[in-house]
ModelCIF file with pLDDT and N, C-alpha, C, O atoms, coordinates in Angstrom:
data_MODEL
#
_entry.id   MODEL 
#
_entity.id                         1 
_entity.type                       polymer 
_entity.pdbx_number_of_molecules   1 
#
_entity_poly.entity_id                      1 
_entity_poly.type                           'polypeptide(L)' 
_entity_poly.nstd_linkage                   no 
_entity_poly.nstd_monomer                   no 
_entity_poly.pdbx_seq_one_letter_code       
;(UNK)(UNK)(UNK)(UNK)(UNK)(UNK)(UNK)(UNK)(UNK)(UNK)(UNK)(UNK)(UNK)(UNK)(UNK)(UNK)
(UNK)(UNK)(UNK)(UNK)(UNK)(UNK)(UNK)(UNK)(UNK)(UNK)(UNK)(UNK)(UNK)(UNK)(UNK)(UNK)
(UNK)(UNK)(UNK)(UNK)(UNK)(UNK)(UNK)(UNK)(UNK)(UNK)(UNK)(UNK)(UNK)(UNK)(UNK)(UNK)
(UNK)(UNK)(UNK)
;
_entity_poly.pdbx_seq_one_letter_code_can   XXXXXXXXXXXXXXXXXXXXXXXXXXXXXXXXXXXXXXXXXXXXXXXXXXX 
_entity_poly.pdbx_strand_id                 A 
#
loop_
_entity_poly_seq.entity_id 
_entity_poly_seq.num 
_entity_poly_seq.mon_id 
_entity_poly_seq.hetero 
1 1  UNK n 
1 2  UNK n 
1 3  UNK n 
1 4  UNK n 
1 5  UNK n 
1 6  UNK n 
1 7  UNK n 
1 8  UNK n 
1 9  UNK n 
1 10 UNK n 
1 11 UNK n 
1 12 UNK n 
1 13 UNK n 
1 14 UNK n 
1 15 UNK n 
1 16 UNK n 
1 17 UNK n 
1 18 UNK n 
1 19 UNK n 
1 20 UNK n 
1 21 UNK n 
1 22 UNK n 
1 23 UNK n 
1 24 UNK n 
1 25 UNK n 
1 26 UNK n 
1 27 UNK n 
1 28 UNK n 
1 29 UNK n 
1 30 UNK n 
1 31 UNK n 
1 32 UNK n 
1 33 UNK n 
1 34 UNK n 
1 35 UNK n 
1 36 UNK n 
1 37 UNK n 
1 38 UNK n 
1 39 UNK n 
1 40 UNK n 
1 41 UNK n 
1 42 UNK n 
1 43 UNK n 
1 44 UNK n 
1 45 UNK n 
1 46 UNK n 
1 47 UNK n 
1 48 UNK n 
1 49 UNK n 
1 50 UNK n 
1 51 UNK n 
#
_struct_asym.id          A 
_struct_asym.entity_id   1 
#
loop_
_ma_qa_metric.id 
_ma_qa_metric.mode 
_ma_qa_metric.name 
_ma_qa_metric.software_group_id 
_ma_qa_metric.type 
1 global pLDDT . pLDDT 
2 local  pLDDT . pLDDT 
#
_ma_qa_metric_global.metric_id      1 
_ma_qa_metric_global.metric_value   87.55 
_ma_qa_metric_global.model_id       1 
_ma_qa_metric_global.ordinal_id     1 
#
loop_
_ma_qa_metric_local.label_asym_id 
_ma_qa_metric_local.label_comp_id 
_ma_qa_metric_local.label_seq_id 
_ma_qa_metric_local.metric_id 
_ma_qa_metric_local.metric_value 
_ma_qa_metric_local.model_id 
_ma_qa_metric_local.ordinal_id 
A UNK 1  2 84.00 1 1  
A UNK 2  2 88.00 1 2  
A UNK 3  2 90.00 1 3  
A UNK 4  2 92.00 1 4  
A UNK 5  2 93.00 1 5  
A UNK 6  2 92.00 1 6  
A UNK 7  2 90.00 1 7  
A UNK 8  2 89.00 1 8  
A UNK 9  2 92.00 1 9  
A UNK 10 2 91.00 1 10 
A UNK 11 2 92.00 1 11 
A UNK 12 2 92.00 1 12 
A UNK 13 2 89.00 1 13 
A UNK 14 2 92.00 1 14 
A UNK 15 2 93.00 1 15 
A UNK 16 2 92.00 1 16 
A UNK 17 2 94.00 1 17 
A UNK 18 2 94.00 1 18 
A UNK 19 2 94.00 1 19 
A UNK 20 2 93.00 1 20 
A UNK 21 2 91.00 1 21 
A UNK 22 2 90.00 1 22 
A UNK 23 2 88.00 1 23 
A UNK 24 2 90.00 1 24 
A UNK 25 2 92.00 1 25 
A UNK 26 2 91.00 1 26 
A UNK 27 2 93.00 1 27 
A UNK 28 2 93.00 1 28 
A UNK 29 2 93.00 1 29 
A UNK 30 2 92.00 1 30 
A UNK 31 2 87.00 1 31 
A UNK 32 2 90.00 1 32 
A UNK 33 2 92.00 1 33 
A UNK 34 2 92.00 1 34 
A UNK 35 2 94.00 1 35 
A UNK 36 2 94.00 1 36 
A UNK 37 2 95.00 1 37 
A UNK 38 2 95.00 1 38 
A UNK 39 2 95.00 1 39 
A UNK 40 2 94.00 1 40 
A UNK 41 2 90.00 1 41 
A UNK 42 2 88.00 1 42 
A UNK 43 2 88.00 1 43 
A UNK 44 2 85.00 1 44 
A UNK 45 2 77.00 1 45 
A UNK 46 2 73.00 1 46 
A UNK 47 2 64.00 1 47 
A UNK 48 2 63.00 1 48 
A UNK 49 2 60.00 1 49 
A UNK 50 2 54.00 1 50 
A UNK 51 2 56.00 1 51 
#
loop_
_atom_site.group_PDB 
_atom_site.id 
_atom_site.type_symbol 
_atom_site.label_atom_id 
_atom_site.label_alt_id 
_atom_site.label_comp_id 
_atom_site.label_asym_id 
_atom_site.label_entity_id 
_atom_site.label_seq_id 
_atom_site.pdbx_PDB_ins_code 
_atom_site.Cartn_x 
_atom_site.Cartn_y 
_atom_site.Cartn_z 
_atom_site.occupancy 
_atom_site.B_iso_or_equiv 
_atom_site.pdbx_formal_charge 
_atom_site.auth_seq_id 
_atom_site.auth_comp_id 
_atom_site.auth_asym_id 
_atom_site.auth_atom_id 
_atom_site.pdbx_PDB_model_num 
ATOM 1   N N  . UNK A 1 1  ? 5.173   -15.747 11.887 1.00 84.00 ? 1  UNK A N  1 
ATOM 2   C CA . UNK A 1 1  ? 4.800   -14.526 12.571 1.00 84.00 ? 1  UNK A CA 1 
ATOM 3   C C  . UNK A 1 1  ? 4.243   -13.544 11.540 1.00 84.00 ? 1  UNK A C  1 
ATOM 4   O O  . UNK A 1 1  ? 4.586   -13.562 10.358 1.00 84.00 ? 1  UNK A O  1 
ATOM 5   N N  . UNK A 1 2  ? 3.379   -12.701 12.051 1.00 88.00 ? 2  UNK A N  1 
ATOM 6   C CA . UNK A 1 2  ? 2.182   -11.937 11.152 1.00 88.00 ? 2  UNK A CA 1 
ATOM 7   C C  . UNK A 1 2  ? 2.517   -10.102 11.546 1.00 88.00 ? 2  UNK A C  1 
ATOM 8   O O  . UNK A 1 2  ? 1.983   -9.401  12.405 1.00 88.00 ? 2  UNK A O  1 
ATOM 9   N N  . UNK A 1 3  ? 3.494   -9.786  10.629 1.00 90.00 ? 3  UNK A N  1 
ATOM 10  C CA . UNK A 1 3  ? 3.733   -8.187  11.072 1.00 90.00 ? 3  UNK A CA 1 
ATOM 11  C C  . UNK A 1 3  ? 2.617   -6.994  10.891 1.00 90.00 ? 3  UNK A C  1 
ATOM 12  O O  . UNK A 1 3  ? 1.872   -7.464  10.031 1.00 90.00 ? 3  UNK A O  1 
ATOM 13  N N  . UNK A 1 4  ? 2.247   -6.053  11.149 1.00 92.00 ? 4  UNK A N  1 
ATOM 14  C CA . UNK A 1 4  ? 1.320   -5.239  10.340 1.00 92.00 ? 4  UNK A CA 1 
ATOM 15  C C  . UNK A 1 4  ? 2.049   -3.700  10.326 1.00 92.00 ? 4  UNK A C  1 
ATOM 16  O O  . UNK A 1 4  ? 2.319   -3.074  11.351 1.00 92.00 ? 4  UNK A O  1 
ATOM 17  N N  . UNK A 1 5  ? 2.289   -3.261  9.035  1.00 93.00 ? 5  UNK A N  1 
ATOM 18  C CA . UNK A 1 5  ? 3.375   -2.066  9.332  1.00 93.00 ? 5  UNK A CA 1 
ATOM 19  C C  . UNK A 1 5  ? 2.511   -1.353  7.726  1.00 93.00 ? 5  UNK A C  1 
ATOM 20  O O  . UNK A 1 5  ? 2.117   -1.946  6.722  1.00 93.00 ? 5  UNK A O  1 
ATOM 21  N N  . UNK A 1 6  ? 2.477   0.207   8.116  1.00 92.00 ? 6  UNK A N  1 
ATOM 22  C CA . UNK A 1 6  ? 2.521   0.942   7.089  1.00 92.00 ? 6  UNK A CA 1 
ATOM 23  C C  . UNK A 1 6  ? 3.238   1.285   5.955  1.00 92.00 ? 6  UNK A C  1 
ATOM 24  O O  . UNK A 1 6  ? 4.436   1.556   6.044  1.00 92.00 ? 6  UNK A O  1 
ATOM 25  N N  . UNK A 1 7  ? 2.558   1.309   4.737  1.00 90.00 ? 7  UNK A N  1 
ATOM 26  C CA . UNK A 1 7  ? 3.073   0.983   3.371  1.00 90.00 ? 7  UNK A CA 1 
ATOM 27  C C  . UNK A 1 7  ? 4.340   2.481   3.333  1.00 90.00 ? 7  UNK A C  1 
ATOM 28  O O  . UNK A 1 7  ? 5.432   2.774   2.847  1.00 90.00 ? 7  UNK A O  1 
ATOM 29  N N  . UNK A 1 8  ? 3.700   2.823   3.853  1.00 89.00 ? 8  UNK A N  1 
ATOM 30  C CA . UNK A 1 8  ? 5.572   4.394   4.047  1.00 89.00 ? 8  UNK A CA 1 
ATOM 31  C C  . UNK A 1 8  ? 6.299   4.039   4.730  1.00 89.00 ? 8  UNK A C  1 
ATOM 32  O O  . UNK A 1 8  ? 7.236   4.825   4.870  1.00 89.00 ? 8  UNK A O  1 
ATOM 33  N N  . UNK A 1 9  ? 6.386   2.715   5.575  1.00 92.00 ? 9  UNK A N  1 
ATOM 34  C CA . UNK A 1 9  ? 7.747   2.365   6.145  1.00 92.00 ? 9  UNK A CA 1 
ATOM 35  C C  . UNK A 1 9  ? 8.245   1.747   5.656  1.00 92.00 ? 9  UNK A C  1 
ATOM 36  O O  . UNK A 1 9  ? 7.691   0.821   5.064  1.00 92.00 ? 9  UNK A O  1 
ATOM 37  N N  . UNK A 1 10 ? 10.019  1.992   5.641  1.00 91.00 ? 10 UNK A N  1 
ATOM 38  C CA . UNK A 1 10 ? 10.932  1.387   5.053  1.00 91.00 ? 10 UNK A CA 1 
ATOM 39  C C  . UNK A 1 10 ? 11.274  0.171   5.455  1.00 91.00 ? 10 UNK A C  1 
ATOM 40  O O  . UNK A 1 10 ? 11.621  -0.279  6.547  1.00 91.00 ? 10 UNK A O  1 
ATOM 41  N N  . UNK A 1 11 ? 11.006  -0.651  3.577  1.00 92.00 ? 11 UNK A N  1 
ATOM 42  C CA . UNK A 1 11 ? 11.141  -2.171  3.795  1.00 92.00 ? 11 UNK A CA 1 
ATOM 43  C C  . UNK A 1 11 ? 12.503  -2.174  4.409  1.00 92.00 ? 11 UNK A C  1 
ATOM 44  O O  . UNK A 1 11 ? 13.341  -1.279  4.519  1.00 92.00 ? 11 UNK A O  1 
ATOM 45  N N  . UNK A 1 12 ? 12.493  -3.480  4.794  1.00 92.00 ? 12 UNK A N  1 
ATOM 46  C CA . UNK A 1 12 ? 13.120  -3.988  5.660  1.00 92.00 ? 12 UNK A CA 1 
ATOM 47  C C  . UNK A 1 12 ? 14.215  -5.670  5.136  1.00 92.00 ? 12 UNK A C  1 
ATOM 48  O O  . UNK A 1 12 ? 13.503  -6.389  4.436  1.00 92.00 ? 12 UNK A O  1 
ATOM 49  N N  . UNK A 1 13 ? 15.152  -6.074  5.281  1.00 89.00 ? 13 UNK A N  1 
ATOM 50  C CA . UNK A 1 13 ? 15.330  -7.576  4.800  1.00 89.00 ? 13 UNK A CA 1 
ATOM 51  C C  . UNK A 1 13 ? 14.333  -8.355  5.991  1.00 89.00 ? 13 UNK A C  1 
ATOM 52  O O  . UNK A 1 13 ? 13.684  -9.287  5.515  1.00 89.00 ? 13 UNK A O  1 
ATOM 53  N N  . UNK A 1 14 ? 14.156  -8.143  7.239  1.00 92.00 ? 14 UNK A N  1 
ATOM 54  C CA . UNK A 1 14 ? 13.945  -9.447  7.721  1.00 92.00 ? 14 UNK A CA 1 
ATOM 55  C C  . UNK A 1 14 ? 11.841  -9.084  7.775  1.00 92.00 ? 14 UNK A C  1 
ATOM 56  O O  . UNK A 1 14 ? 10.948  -9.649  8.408  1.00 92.00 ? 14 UNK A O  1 
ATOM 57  N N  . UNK A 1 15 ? 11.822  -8.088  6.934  1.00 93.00 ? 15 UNK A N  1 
ATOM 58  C CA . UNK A 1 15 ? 9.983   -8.303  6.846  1.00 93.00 ? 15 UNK A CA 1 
ATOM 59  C C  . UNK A 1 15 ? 9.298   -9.306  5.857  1.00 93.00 ? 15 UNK A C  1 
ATOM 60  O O  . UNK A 1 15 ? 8.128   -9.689  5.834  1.00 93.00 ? 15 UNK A O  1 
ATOM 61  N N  . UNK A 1 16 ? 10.407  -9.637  5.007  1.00 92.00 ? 16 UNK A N  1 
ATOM 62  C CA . UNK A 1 16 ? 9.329   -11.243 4.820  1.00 92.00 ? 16 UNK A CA 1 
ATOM 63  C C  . UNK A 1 16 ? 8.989   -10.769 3.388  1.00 92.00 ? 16 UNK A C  1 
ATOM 64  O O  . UNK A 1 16 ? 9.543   -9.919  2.692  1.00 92.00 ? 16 UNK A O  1 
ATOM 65  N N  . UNK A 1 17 ? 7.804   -11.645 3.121  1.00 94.00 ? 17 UNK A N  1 
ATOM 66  C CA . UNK A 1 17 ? 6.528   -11.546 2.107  1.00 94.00 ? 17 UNK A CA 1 
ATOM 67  C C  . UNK A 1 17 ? 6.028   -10.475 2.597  1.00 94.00 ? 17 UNK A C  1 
ATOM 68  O O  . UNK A 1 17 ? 5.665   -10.341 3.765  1.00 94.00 ? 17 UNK A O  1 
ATOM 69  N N  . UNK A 1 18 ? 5.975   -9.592  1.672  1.00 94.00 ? 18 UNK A N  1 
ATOM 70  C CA . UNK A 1 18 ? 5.143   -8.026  1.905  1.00 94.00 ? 18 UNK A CA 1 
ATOM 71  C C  . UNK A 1 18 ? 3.955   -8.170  1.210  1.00 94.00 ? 18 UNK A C  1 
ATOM 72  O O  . UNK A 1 18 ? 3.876   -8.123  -0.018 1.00 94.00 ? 18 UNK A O  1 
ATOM 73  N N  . UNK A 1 19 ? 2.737   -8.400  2.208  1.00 94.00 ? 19 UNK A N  1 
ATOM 74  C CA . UNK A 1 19 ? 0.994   -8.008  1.079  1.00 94.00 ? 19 UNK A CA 1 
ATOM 75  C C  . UNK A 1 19 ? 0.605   -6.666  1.397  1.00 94.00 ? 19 UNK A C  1 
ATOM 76  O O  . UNK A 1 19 ? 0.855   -6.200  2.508  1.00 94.00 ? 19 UNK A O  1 
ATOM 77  N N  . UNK A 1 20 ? 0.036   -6.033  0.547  1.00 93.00 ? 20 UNK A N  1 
ATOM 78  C CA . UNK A 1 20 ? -0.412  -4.795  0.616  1.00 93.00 ? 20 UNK A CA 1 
ATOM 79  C C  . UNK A 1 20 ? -2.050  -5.279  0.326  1.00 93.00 ? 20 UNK A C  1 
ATOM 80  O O  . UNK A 1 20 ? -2.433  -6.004  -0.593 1.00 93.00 ? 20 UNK A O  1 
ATOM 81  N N  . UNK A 1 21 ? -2.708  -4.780  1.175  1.00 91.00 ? 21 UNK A N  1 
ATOM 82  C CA . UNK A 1 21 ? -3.999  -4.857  1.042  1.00 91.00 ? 21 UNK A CA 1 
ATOM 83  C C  . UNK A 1 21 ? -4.757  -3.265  1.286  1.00 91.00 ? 21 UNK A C  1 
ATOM 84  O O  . UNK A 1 21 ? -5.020  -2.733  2.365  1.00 91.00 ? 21 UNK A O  1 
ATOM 85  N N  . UNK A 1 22 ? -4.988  -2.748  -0.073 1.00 90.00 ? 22 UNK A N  1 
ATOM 86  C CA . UNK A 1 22 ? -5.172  -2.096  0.105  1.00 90.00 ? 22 UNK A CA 1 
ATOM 87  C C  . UNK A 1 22 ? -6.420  -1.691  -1.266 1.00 90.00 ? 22 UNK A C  1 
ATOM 88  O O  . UNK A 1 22 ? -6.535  -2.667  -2.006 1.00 90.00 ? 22 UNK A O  1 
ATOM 89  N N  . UNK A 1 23 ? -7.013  -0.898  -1.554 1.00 88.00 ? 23 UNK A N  1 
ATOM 90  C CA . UNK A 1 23 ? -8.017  -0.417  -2.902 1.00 88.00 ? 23 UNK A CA 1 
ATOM 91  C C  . UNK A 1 23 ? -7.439  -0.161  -4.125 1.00 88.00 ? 23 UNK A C  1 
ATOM 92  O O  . UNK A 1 23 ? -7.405  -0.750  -5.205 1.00 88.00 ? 23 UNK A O  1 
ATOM 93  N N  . UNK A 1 24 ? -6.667  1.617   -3.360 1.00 90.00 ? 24 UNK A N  1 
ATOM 94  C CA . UNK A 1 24 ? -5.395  1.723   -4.209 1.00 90.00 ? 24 UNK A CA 1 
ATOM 95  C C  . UNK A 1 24 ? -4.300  1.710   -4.200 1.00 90.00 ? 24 UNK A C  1 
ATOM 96  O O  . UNK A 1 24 ? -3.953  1.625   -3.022 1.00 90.00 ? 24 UNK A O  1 
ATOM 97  N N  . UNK A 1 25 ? -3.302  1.750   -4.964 1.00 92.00 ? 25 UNK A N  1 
ATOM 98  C CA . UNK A 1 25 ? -2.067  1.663   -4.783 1.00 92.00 ? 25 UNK A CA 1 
ATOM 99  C C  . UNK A 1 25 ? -1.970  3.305   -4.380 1.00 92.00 ? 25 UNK A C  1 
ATOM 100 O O  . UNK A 1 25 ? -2.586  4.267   -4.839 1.00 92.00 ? 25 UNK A O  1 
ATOM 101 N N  . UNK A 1 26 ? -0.631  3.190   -3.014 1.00 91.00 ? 26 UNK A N  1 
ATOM 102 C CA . UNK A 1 26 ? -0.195  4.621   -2.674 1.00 91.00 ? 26 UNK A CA 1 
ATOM 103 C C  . UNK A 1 26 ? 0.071   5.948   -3.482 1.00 91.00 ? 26 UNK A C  1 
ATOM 104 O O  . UNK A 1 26 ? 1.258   5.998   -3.803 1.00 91.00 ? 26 UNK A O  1 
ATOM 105 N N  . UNK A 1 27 ? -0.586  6.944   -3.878 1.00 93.00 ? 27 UNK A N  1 
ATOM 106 C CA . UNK A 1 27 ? 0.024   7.557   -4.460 1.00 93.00 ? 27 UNK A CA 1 
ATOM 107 C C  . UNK A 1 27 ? 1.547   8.612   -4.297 1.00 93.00 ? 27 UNK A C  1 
ATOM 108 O O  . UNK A 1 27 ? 1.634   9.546   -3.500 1.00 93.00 ? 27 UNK A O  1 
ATOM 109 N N  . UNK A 1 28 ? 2.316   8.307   -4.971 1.00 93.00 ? 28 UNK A N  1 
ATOM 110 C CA . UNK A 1 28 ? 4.206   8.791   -5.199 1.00 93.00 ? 28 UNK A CA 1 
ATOM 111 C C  . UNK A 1 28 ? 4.870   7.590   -4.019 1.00 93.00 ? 28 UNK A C  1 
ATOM 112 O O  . UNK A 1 28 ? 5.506   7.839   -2.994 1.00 93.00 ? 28 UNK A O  1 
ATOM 113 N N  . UNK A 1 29 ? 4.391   5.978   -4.683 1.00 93.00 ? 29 UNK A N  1 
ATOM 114 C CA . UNK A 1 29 ? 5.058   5.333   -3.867 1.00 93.00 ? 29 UNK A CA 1 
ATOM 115 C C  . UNK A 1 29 ? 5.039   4.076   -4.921 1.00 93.00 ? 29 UNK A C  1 
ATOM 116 O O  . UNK A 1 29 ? 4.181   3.203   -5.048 1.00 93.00 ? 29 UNK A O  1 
ATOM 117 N N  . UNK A 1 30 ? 6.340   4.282   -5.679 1.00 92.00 ? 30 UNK A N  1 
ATOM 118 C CA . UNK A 1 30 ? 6.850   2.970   -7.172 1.00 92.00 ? 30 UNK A CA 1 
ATOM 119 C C  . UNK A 1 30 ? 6.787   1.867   -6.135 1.00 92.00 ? 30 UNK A C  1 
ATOM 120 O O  . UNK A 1 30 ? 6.872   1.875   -4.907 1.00 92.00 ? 30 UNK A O  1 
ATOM 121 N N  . UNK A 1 31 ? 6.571   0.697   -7.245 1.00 87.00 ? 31 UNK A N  1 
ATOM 122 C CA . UNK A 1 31 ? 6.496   -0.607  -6.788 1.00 87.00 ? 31 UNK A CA 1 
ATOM 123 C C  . UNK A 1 31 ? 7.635   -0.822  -6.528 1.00 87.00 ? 31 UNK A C  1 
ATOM 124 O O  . UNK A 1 31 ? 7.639   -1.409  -5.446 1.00 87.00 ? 31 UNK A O  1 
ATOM 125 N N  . UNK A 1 32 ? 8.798   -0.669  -6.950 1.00 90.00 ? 32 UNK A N  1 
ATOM 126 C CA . UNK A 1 32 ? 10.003  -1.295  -6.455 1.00 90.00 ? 32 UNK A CA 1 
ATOM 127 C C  . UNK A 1 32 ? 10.763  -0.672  -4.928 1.00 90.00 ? 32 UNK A C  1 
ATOM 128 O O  . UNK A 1 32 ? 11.676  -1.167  -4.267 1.00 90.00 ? 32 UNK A O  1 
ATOM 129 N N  . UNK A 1 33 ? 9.924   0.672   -4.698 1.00 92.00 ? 33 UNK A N  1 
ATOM 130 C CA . UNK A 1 33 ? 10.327  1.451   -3.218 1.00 92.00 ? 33 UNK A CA 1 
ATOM 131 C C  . UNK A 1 33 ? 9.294   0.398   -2.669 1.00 92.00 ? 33 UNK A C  1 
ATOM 132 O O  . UNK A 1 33 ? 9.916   -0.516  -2.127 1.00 92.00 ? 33 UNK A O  1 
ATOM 133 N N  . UNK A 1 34 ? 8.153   0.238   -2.629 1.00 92.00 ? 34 UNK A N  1 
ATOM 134 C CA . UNK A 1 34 ? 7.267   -0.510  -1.424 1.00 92.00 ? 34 UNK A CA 1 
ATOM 135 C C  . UNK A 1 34 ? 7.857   -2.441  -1.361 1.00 92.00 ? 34 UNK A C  1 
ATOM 136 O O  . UNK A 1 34 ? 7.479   -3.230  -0.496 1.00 92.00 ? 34 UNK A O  1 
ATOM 137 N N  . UNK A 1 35 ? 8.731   -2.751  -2.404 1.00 94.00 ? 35 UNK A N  1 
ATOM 138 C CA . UNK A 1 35 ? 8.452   -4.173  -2.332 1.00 94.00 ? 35 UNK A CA 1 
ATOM 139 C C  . UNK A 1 35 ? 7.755   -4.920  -1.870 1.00 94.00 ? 35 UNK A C  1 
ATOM 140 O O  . UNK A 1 35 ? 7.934   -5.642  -0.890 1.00 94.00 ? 35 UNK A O  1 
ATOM 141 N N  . UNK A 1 36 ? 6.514   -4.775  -2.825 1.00 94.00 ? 36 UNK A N  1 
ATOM 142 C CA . UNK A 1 36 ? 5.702   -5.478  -2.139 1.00 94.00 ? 36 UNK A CA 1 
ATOM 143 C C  . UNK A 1 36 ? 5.499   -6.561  -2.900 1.00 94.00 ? 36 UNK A C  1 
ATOM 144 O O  . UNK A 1 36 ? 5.457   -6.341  -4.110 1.00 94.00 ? 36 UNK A O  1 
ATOM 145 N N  . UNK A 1 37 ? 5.317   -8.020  -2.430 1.00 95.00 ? 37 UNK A N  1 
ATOM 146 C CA . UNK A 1 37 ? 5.425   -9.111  -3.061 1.00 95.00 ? 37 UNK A CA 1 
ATOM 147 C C  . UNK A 1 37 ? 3.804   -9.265  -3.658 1.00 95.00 ? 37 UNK A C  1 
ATOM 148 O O  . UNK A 1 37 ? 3.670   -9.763  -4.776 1.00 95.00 ? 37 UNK A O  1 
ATOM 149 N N  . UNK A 1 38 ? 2.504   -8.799  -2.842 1.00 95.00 ? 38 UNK A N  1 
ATOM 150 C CA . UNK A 1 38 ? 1.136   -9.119  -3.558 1.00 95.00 ? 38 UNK A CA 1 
ATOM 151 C C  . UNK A 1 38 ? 0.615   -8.242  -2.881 1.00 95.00 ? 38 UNK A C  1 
ATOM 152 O O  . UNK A 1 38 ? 0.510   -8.081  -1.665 1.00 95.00 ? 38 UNK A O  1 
ATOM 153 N N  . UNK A 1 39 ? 0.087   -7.322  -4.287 1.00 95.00 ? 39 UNK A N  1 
ATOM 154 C CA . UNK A 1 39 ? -1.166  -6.629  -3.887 1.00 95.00 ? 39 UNK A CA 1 
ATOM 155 C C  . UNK A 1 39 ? -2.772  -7.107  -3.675 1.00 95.00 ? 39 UNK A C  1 
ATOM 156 O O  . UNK A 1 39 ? -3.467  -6.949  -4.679 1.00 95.00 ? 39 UNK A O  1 
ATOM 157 N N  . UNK A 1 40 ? -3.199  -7.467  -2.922 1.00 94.00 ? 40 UNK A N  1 
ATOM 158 C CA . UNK A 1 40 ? -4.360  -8.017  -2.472 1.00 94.00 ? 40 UNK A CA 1 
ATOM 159 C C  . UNK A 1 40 ? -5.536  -6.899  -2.614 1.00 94.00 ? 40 UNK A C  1 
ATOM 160 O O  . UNK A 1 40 ? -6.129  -6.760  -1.545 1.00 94.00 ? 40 UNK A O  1 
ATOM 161 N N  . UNK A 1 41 ? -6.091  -5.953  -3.802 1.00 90.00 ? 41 UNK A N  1 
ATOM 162 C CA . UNK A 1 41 ? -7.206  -5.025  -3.157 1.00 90.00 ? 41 UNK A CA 1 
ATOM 163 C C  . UNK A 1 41 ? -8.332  -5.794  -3.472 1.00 90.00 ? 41 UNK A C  1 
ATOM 164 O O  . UNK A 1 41 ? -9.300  -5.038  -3.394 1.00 90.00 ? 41 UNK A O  1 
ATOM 165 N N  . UNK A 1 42 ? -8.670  -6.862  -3.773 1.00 88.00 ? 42 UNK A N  1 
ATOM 166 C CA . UNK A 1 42 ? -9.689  -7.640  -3.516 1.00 88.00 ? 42 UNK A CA 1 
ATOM 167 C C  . UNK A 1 42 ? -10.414 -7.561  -2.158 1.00 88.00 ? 42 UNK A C  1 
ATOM 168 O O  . UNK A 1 42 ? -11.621 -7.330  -2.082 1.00 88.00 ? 42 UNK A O  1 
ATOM 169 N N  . UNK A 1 43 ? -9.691  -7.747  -1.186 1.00 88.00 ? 43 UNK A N  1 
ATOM 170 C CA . UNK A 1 43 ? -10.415 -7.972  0.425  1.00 88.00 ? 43 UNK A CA 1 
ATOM 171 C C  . UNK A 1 43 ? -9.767  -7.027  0.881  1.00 88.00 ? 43 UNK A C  1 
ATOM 172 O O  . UNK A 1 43 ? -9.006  -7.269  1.817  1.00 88.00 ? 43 UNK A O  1 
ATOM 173 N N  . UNK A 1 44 ? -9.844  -5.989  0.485  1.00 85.00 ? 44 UNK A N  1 
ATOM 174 C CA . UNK A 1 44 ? -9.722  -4.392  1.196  1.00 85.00 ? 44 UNK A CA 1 
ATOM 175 C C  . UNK A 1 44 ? -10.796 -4.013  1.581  1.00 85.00 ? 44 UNK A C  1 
ATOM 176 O O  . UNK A 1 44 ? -11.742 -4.371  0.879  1.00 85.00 ? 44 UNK A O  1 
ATOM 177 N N  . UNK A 1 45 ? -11.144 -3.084  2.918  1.00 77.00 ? 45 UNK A N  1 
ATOM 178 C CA . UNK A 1 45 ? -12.194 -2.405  3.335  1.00 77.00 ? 45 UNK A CA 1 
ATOM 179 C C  . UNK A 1 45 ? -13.045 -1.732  2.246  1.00 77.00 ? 45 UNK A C  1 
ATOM 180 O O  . UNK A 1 45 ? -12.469 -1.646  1.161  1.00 77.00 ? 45 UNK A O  1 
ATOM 181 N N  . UNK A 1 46 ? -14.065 -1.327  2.293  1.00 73.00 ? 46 UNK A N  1 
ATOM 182 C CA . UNK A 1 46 ? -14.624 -0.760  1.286  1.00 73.00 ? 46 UNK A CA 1 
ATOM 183 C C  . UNK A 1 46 ? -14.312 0.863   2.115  1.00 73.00 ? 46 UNK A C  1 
ATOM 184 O O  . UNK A 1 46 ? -13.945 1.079   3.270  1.00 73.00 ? 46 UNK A O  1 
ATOM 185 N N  . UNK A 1 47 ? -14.526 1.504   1.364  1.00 64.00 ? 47 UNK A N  1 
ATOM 186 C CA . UNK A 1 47 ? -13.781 3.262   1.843  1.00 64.00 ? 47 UNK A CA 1 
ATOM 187 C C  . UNK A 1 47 ? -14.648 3.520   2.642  1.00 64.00 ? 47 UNK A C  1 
ATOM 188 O O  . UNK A 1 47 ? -14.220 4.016   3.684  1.00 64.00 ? 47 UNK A O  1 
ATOM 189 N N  . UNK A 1 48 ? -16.120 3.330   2.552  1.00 63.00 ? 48 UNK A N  1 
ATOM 190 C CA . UNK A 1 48 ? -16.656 3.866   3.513  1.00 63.00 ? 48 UNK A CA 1 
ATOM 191 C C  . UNK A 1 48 ? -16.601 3.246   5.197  1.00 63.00 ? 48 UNK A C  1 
ATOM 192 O O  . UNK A 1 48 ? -17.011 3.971   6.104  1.00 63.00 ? 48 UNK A O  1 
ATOM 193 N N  . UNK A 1 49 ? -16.084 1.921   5.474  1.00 60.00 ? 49 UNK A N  1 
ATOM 194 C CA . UNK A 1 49 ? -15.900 1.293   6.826  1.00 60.00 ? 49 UNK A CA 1 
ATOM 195 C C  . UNK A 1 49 ? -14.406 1.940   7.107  1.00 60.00 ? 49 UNK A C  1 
ATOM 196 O O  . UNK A 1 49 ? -14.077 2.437   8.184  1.00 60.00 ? 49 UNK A O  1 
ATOM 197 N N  . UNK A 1 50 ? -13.598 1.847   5.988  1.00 54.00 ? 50 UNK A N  1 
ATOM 198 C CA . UNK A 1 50 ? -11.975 2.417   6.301  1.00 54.00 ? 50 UNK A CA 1 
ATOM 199 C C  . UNK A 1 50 ? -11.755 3.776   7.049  1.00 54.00 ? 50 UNK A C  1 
ATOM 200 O O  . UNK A 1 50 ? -10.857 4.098   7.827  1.00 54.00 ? 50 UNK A O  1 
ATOM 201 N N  . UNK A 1 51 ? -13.022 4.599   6.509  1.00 56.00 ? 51 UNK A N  1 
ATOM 202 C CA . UNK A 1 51 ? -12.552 6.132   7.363  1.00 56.00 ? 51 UNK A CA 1 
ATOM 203 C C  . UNK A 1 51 ? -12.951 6.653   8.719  1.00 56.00 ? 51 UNK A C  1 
ATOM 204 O O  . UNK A 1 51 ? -12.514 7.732   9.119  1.00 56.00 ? 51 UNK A O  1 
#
């Protein structure tokens, strides 16, 4: 199963593998608060389709 939840919500135990796909990383949000297992900004929107 394929969740899609915002990087300000609080991880969770049963959310799994966390990817963040995103450009940048959140700013005032440490890697160890987001646990996120892979940052993917490779195949992130480019900013101008995102807004």
């Amino acid at each position: 199963m394929l969740r899609l939840k915002k990087i300000s919500e609080v991880p969770r135990v049963e959310d799994g593998f966390r990817i963040l796909i995103d450009e940048s990383w959140p700013e005032g949000l440490t890697r160890e608060e987001a646990k996120v297992d892979l940052w993917l900004r490779e195949i992130s929107l480019p900013q101008e389709i995102d807004e």
